[in-house]
C-alpha positions in Angstrom: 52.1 39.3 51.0 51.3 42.9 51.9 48.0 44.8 52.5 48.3 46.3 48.7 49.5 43.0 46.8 45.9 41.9 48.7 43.7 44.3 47.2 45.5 44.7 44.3 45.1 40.3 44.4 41.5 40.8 44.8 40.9 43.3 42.3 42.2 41.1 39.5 39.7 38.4 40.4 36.8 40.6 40.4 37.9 41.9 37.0 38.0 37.9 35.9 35.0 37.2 37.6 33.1 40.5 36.3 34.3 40.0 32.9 33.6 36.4 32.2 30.8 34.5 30.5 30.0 32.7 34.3 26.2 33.6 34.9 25.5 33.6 38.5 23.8 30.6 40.0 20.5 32.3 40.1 20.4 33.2 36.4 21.1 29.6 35.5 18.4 27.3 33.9 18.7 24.0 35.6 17.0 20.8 33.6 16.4 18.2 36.2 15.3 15.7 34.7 18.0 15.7 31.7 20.5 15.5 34.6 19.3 12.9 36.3 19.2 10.9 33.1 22.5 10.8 32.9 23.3 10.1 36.5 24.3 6.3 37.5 20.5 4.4 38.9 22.1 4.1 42.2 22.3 7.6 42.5 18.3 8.6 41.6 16.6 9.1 44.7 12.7 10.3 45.0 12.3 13.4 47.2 10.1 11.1 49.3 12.8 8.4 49.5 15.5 11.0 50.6 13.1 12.5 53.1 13.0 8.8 54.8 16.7 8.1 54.8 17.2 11.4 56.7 14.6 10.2 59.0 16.0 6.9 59.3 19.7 7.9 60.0 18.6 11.5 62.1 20.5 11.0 65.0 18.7 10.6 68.0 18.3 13.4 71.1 19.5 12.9 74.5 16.5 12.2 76.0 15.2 9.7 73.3 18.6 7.9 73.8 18.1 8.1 77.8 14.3 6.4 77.7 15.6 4.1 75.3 18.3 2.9 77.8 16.1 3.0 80.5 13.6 0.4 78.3 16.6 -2.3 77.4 18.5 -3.9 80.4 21.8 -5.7 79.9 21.5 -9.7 81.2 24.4 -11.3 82.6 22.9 -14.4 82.8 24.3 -15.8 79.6 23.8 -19.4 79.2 26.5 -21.4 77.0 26.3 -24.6 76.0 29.0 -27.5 76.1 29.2 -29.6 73.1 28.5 -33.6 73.3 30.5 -36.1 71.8 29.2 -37.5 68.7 30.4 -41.3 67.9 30.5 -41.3 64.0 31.3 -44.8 64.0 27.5 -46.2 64.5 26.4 -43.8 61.5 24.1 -45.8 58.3 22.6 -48.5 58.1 22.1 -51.4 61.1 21.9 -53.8 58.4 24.3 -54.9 56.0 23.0 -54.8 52.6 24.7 -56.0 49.6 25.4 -54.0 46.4 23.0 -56.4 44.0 20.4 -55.8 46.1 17.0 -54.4 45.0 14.3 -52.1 45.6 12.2 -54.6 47.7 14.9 -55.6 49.5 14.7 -52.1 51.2 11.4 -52.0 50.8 10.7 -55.3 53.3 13.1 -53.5 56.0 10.4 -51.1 56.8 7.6 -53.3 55.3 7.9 -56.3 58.0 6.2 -59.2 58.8 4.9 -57.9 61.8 3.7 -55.2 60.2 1.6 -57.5 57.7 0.7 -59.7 60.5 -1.2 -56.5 61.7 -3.1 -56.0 58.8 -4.3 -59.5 58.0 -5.4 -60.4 61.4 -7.3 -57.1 62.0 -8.5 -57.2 58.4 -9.9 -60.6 59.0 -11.1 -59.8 62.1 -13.1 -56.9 60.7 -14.4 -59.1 57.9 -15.9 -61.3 60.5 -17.8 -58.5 62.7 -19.0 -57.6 59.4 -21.0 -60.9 58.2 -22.2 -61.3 61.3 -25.6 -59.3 59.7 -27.3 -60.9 57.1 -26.5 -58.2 54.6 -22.9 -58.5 54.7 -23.0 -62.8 53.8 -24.0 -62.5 49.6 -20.5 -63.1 48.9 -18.2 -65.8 51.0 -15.1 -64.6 52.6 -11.7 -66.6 52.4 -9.8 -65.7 55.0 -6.8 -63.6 53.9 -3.4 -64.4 54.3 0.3 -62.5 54.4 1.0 -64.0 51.0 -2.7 -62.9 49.4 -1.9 -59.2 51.0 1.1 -58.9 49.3 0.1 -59.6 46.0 -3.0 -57.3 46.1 -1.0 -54.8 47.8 1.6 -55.1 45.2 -1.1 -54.9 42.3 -2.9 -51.7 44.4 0.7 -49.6 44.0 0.7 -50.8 40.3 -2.3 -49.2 39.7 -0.5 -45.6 40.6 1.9 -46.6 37.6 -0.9 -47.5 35.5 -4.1 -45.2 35.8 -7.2 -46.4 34.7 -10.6 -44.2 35.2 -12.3 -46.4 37.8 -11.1 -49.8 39.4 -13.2 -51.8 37.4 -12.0 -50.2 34.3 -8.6 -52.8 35.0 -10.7 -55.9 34.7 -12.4 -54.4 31.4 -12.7 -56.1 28.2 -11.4 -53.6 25.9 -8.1 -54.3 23.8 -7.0 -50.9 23.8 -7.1 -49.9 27.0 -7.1 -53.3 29.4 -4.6 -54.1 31.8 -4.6 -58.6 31.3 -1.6 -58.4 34.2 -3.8 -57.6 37.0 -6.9 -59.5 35.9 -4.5 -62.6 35.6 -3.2 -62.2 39.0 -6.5 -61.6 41.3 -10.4 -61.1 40.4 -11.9 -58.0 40.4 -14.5 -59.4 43.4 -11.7 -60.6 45.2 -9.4 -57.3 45.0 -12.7 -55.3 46.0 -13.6 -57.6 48.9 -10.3 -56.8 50.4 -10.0 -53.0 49.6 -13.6 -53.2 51.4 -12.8 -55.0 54.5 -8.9 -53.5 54.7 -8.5 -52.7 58.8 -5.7 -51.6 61.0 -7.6 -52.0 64.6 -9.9 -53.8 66.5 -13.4 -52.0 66.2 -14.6 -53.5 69.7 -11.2 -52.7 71.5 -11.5 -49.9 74.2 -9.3 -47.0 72.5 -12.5 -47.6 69.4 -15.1 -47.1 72.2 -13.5 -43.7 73.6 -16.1 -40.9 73.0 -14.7 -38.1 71.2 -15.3 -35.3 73.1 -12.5 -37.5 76.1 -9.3 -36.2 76.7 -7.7 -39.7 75.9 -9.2 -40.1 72.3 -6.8 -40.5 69.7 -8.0 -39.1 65.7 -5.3 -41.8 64.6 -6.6 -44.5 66.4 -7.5 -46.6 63.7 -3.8 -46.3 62.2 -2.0 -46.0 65.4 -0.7 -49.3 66.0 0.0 -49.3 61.8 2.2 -46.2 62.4 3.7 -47.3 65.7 5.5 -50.3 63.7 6.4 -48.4 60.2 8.1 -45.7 62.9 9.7 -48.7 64.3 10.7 -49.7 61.8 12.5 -46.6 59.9 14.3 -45.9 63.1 15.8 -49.4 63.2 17.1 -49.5 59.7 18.8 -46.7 60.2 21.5 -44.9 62.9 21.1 -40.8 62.1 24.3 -38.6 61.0 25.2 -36.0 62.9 23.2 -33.3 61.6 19.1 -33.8 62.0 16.6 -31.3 60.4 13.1 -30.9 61.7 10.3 -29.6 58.8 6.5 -29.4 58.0 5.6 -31.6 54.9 2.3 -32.0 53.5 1.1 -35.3 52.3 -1.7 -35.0 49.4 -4.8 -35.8 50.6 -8.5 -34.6 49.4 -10.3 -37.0 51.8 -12.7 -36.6 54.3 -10.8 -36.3 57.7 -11.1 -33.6 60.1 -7.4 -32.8 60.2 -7.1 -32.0 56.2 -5.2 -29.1 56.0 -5.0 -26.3 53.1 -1.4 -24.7 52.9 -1.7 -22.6 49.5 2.1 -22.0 49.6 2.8 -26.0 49.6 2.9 -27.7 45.8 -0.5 -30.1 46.9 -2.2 -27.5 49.1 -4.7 -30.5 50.6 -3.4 -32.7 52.1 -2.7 -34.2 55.7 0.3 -32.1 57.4 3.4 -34.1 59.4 6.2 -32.6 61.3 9.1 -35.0 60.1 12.5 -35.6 61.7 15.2 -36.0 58.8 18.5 -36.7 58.4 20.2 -33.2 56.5 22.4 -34.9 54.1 20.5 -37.7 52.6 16.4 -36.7 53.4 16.0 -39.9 55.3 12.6 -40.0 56.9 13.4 -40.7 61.1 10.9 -40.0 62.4 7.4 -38.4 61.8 4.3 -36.6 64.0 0.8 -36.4 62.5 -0.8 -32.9 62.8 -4.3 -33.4 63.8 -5.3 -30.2 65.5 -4.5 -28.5 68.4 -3.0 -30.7 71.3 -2.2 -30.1 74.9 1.1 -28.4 74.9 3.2 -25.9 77.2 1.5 -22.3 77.0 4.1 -21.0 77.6 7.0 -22.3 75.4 4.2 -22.9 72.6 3.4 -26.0 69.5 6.3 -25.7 68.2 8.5 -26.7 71.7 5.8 -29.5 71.9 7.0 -30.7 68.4 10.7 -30.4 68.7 10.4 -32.4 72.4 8.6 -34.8 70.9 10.1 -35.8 67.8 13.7 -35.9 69.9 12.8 -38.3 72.1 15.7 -40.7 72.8 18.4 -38.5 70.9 19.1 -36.2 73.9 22.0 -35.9 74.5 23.9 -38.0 72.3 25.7 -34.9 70.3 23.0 -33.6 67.7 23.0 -30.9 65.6 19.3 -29.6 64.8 18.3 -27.3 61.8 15.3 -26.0 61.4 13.3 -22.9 60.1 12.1 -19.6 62.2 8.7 -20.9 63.0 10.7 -22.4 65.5 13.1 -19.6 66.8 10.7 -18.5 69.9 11.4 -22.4 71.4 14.0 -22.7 74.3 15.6 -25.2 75.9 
């Protein structure tokens, strides 16, 4: 194309453009807002959010991007772990249970005899420091044995089942609301005796005698040697899976104990809290570590190291794979 085809090219699009019903763009009235009601939501932006995306993805200077490099240092010293063999073979349960049998057949592997050996000789124990004052001898104490425990323990978790205002109110008179199972079973003096003189601990051993303010005092000490055998006793019913979880739970509680905690985010917000060791797939209780305050731990590598160490003791090793949430990510091996 020559020079004159050009101009002669250009003067017919001037004559289009000039004689045309176009407006220029800055005699045009421009609605805003009726366009952006009928652009997709993804598209509306606020001024203000605009402004901070071109912030956000402004590419940095040369000197920010040099003081930044200077501030983050490559490591080489990358540590990798080696995976441990895992025998699948020992996983479920140590004993062999049958299909017929029941609830309280499972219930007696954690609930041994040792463990109600425990509380009738310490609860008997107690009931005789007790009536050594004149006060305490109005009413004559049987001594209490395994099979007496279990039936007022057994009566004890009825009355979750069954909910009565007061304890007395299940030994009451009234045909509407009396409960003639539990009154035929025990008296209500008896059931009360017990409930009063119920023990886990020897009041005149030395860990009772600690003062509190010594470094060896224990909060749990009256429950310790309880705990001791249920933990026992779940840990020996039971070889863990492969993958292990470690969680905070909170056990309802509104009594008075130093350690009660209030956790507004959990469903019972008082209660007593316990870091548990569980197995992922099933929930099965392993293990389980009282909360009850601070506790001599590692400054450095924090509570939540001290919690994980503890609650793996004896599984080292042995080919694990631990979950758990990010209050725990700033723990190291």
């Amino acid at each position: 194309m020559d020079a004159k085809d050009s101009d002669d090219a250009d003067r017919v699009i001037r004559q289009i453009l000039g004689d045309s019903d176009v407006e220029s763009d800055e005699n045009l009235e421009f609605d805003e807002e009726e366009f952006e009601d009928n652009l997709p939501l993804a598209c509306l932006l606020t001024r203000s959010e605009e402004s901070e995306d071109e912030e956000q993805f402004k590419m940095p200077s040369d000197e920010e991007e040099e003081e930044e490099s200077d501030s983050e240092e490559w490591r080489s010293d990358v540590i990798t772990h080696n995976d441990f063999d895992f025998d699948e073979s020992s996983v479920g349960l140590k004993v062999r249970m049958l299909p017929n049998k029941s609830a309280l057949d499972f219930f007696e592997l954690i609930f041994t005899d040792d463990l109600y050996n425990l509380i009738v000789t310490e609860t008997n124990r107690y009931a005789t420091q007790q009536r050594k004052e004149p006060r305490n001898q109005k009413t004559p104490w049987t001594a209490l044995t395994i099979e007496e425990f279990k039936t007022w323990f057994g009566l004890y978790l009825s009355m979750g089942i069954v909910q009565q205002p007061s304890l007395v109110d299940y030994w009451g008179q009234s045909t509407l609301t009396n409960t003639p199972g539990i009154a035929a079973v025990m008296t209500r003096t008896r059931f009360l005796q017990i409930l009063h003189h119920l023990h886990f601990v020897d009041n005149e051993s030395e860990v009772a005698k600690l003062p509190k303010d010594s470094p060896d005092y224990d909060k749990l000490y009256k429950i310790r040697d309880l705990l001791n055998i249920i933990r026992r006793n779940i840990q020996g019913a039971l070889n863990l899976e492969r993958n292990i979880a470690i969680d905070e739970t909170l056990v309802k509680f509104k009594g008075r104990v130093g350690f009660r905690q209030f956790l507004p985010n959990k469903p019972s917000r008082f209660g007593v809290k316990n870091f548990t060791l569980s197995e992922s797939s099933s929930g099965y209780v392993w293990d389980l570590l009282v909360y009850t305050g601070k506790t001599a731990h590692d400054p450095e590598k924090g509570v939540a190291h001290h919690v994980v160490m503890k609650l793996l003791e004896g599984l080292e090793g042995k080919g694990y794979n631990l979950f758990v949430d990010n209050w725990y990510w700033y723990w190291y091996w």
